[in-house]
C-alpha positions as CSV (number, residue, x, y, z in Angstrom):
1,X,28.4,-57.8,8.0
2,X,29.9,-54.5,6.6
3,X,27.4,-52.4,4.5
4,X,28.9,-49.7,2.4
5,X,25.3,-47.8,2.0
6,X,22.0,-48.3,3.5
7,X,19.4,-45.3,2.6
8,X,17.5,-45.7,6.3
9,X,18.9,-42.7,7.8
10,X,16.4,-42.8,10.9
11,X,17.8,-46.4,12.0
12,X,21.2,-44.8,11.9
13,X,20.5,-41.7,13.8
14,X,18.4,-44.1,16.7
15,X,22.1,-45.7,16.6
16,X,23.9,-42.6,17.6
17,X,21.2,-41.7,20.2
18,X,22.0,-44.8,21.8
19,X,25.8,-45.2,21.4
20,X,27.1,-41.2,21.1
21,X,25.2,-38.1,21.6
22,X,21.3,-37.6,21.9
23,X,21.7,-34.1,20.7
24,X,24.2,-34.2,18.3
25,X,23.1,-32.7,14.9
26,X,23.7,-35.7,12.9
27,X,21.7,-37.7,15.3
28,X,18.9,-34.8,14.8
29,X,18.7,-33.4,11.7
30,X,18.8,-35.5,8.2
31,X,19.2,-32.6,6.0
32,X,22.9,-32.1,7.8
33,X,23.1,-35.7,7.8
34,X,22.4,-35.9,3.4
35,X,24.7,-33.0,3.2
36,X,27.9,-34.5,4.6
37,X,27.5,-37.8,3.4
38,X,25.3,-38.1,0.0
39,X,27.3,-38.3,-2.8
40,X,25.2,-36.2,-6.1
41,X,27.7,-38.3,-8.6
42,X,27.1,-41.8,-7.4
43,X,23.5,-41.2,-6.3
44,X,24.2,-43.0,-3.1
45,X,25.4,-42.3,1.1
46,X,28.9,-42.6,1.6
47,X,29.5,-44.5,4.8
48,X,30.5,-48.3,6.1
49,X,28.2,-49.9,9.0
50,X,28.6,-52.9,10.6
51,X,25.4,-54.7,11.0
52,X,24.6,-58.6,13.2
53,X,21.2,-59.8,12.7
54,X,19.5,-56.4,11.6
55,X,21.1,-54.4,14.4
56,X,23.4,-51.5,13.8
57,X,27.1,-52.1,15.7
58,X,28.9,-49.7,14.3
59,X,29.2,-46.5,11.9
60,X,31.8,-44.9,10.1
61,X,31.4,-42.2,8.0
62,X,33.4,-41.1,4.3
63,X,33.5,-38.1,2.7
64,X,34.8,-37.9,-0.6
65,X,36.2,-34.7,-2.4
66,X,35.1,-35.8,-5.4
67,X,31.4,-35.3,-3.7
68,X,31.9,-32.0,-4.6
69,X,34.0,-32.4,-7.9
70,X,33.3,-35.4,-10.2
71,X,36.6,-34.2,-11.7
72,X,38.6,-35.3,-8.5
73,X,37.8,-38.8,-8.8
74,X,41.6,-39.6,-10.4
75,X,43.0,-38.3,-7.4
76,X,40.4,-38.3,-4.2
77,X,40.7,-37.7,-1.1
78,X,38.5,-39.8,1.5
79,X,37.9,-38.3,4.7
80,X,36.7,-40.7,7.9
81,X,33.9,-39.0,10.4
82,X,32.1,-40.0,13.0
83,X,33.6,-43.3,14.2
84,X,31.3,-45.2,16.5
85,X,30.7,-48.6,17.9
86,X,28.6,-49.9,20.4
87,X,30.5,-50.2,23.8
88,X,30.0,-54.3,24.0
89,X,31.5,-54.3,20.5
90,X,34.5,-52.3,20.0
91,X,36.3,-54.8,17.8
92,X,33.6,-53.4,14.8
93,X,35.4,-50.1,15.2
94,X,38.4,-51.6,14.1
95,X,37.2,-54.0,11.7
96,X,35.6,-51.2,9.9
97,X,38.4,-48.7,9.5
98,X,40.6,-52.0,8.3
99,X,37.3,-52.3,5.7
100,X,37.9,-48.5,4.7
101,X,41.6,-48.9,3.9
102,X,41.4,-52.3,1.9
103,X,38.4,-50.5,0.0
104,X,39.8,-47.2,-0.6
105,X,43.6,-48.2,-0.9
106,X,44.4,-46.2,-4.0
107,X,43.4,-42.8,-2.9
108,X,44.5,-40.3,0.4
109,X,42.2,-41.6,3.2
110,X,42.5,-40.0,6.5
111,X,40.8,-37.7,8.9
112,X,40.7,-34.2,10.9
113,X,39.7,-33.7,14.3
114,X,40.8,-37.4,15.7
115,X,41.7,-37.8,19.7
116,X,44.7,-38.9,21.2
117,X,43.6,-42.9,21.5
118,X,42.5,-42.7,17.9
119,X,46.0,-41.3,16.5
120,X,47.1,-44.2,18.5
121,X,44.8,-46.6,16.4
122,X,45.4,-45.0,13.3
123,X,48.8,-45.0,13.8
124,X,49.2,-49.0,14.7
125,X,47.3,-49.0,11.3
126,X,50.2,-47.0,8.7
127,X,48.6,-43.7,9.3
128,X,51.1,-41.0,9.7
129,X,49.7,-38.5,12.4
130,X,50.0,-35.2,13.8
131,X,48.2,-32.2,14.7
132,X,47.2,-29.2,13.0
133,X,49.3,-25.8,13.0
134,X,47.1,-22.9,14.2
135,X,47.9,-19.2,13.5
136,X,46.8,-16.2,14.3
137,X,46.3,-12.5,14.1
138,X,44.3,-10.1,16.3
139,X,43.0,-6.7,15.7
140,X,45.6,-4.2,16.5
141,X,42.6,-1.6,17.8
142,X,40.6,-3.6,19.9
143,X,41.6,-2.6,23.7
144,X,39.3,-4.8,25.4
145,X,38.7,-8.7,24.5
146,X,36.0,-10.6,24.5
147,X,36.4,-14.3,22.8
148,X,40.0,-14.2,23.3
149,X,42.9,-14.1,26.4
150,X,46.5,-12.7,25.3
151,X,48.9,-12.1,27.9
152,X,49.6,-8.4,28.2
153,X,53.3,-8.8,26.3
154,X,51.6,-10.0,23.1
155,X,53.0,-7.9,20.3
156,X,50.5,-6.3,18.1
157,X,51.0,-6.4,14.8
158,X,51.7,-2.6,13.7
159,X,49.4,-1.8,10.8
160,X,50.9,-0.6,7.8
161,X,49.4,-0.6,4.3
162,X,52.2,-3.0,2.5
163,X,52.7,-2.5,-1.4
164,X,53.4,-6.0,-2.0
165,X,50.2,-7.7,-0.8
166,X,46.6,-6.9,-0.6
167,X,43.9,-9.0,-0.3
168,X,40.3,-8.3,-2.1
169,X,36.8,-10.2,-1.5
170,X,35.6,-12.3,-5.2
171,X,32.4,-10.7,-5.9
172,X,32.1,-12.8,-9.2
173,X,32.5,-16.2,-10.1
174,X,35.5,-18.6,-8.8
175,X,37.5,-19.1,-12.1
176,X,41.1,-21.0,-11.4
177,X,42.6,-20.0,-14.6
178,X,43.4,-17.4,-12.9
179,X,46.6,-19.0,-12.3
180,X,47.4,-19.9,-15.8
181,X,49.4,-22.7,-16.8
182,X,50.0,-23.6,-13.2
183,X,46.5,-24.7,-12.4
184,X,46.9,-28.2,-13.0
185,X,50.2,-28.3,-10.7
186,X,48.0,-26.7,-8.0
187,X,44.8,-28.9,-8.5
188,X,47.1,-31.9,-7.8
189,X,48.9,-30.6,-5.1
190,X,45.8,-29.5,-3.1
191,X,43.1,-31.8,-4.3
192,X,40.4,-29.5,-4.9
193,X,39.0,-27.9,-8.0
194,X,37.0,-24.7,-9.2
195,X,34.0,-26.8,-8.8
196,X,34.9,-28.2,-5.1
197,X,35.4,-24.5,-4.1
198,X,31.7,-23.9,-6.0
199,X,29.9,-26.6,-4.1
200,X,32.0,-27.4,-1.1
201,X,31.6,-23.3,0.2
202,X,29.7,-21.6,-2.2
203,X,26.6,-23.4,-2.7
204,X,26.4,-24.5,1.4
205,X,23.4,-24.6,2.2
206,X,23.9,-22.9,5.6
207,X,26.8,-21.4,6.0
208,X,27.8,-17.9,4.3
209,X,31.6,-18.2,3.1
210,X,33.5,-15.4,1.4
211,X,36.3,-15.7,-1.2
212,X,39.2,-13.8,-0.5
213,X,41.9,-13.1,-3.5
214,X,45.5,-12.2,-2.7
215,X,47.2,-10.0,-4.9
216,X,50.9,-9.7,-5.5
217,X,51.2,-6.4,-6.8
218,X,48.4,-7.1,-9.9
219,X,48.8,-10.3,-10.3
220,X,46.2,-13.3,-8.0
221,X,48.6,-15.4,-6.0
222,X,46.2,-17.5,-3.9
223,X,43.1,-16.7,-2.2
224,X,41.3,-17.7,1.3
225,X,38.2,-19.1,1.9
226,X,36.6,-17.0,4.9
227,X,33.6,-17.9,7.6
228,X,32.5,-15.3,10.6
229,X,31.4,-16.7,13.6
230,X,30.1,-14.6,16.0
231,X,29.1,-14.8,20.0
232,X,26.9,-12.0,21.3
233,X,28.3,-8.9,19.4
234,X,32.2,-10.0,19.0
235,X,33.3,-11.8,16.1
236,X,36.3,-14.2,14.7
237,X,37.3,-14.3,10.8
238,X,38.0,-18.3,10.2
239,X,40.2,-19.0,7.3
240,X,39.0,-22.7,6.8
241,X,40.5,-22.9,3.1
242,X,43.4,-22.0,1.3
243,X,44.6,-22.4,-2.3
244,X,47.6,-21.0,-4.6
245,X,51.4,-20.4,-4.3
246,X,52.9,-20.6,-0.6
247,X,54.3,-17.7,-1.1
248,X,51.3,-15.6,-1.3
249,X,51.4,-16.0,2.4
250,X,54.6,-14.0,3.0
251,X,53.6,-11.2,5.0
252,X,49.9,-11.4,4.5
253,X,49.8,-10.1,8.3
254,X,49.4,-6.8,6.9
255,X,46.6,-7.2,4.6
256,X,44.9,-9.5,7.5
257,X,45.0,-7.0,9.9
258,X,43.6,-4.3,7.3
259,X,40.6,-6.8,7.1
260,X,40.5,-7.1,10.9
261,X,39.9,-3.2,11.1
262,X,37.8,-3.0,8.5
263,X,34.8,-6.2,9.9
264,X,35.9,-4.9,13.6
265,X,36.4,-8.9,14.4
266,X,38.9,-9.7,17.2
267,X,40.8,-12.1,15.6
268,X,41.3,-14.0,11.9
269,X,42.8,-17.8,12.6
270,X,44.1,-20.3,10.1
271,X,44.7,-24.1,10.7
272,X,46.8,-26.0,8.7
273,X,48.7,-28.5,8.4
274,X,51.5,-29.5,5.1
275,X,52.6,-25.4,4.3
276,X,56.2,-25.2,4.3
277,X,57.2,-24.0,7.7
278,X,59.6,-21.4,6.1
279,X,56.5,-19.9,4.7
280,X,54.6,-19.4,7.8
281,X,57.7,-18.1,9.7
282,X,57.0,-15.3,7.5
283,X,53.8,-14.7,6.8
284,X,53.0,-12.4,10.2
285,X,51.0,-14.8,11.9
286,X,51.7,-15.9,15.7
287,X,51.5,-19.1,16.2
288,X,49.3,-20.8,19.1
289,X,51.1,-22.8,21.6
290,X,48.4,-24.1,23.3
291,X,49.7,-22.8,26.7
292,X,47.3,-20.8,29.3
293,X,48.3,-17.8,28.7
294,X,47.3,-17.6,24.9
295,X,42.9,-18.5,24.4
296,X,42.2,-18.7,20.5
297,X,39.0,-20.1,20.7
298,X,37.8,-22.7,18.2
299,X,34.4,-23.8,18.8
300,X,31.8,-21.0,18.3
301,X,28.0,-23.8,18.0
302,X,28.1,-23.9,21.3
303,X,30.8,-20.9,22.0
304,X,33.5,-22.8,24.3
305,X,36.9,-20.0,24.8
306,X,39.3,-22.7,25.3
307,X,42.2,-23.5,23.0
308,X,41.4,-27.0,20.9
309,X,44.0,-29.1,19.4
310,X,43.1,-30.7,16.3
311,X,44.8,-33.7,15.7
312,X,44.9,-35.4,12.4
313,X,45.8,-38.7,11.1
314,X,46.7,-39.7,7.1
315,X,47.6,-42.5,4.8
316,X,48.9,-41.8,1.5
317,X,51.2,-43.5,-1.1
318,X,52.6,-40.0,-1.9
319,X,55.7,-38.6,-0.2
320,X,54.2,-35.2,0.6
321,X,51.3,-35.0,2.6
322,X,48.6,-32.7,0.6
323,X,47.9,-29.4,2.7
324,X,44.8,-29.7,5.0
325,X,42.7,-26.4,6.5
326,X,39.9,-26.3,8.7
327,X,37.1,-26.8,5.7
328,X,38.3,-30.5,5.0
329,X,36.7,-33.6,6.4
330,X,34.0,-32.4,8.8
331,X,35.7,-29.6,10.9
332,X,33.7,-27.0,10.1
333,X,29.9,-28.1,9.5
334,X,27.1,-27.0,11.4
335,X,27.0,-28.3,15.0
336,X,23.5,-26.0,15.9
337,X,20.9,-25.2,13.4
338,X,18.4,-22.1,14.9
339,X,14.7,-22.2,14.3
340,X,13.8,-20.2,10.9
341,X,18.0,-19.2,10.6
342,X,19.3,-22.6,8.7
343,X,21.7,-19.6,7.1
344,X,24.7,-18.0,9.1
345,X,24.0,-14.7,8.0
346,X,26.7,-12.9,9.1
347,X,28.4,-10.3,7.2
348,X,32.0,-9.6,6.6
């Protein structure tokens, strides 16, 4: 029996202990648990389990866009976490991702973050798959490394101050009329809103994000959404979010790199996945190749310096595939939560 929402989150975190991860944080803490899947609007959990004579089988979790933005509902995105069956039962696996497209087939439904043998599945199911683009930039000062590994013929980027674009932290509210009669074109195309931006990154609960506007000569063109994460005293800039015209990222190298020397992080990094390829050619960022030679580490809750391939898997009735970042689905959500420090204070 498939059960769209059962409010028992202790039986459901006992299920993971057994069948995933002792210590994951989803399996330990309900607050991170409520967070990523309790929908405010429908006053309910978002997530299917499969259940035999009482006995959890099999879990999958949903989040909507539209938990964030009651205006998204017309056009929502569904995201699919944390999919786990028992190892005697893998059909339920199956059964309820089949459940989760017959349910939500009129909106985008996909996730971020799947593995090889799950783009396989998803792909035997009508998901179009692929993995995520990641870019980078690294501090043209810093001489000696410590989250990264470059080879020694990596250019740096030259830092120049360029006339065309500059970038400039929001200290004041989030307001997308910014972008004037084009807001509704963008709101489509991306499937977020002011009030996703508001609650998805401003109003986290334990993470610190900054907002980022990019100016084109006087005029707002797009803006990031920024994280630090730190290990020991080095730090990364993580552009998990991006919204505007694809053009504000011609050449943003420049203002990046102004940031880098300013917050004295290593490295800024973007992943994404739908930006016209034309438009990152020339934005300034280096692409990662995923080779050896080149570490642009991901994971920073545990810190791991390895290069991670994020694979991603979508099914949509719409020709063009909506741009996804790091922030969407669960990428970037706690993974550790320290005693007395549920914030990531961290300052840019």
């Amino acid at each position: 029996m498939i059960i769209q929402d059962e409010g028992n989150i202790e039986s459901i975190q006992n299920f993971f202990k057994k069948n995933w991860k002792t210590k994951h944080i989803l399996a330990k803490n309900s607050k991170i648990f409520k967070w990523l899947h309790y929908n405010p609007f429908e006053k309910k959990y978002n997530f299917l389990i499969f259940k035999r004579k009482n006995n959890i089988l099999g879990f999958l979790g949903i989040i909507k866009n539209s938990k964030f933005s009651n205006g998204l509902n017309c056009f929502d995105t569904i995201w699919l976490t944390t999919w786990i069956a028992k190892k005697t039962e893998l059909g339920v696996g199956a059964l309820l991702l089949m459940h989760s497209i017959k349910y939500y087939k009129y909106s985008k439904i996909g996730t971020i973050g799947c593995s090889e043998e799950a783009k396989t599945i998803y792909k035997k199911m009508g998901f179009k798959v692929g993995n995520m683009n990641h870019y980078f930039i690294i501090n043209s000062k810093i001489k000696s490394f410590k989250l990264i590994d470059k080879p020694k013929n990596l250019n740096k980027i030259f830092f120049k101050d360029s006339p065309d674009k500059k970038i400039k932290h929001l200290k004041g509210n989030l307001k997308l009329k910014i972008f004037e009669n084009d807001i509704v074109g963008l709101i489509e195309k991306y499937g977020k809103d002011e009030a996703y931006f508001q609650n998805r990154y401003i109003n986290h609960p334990y993470y610190k994000y900054r907002i980022y506007l990019i100016y084109s000569f006087k005029n707002v063109v797009g803006f990031f959404v920024i994280r630090v994460c730190k290990f020991k005293k080095s730090k990364a800039l993580r552009i998990v979010d991006f919204f505007g015209y694809e053009e504000a990222l011609i050449g943003i190298n420049f203002a990046l790199q102004k940031l880098l020397l300013k917050t004295k992080a290593e490295y800024v990094d973007f992943y994404e996945y739908g930006i016209r390829n034309s438009i990152m050619l020339k934005s300034g960022l280096t692409k990662n190749n995923f080779n050896k030679e080149i570490i642009i580490p991901n994971y920073f809750e545990p810190f791991v310096k390895k290069n991670i391939k994020l694979g991603w898997a979508i099914k949509t009735n719409n020709v063009k595939i909506t741009p996804m970042f790091k922030g969407d689905c669960d990428q970037d959500r706690p993974s550790l939560l320290r005693s007395k420090k549920l914030k990531n204070k961290n300052n840019l």
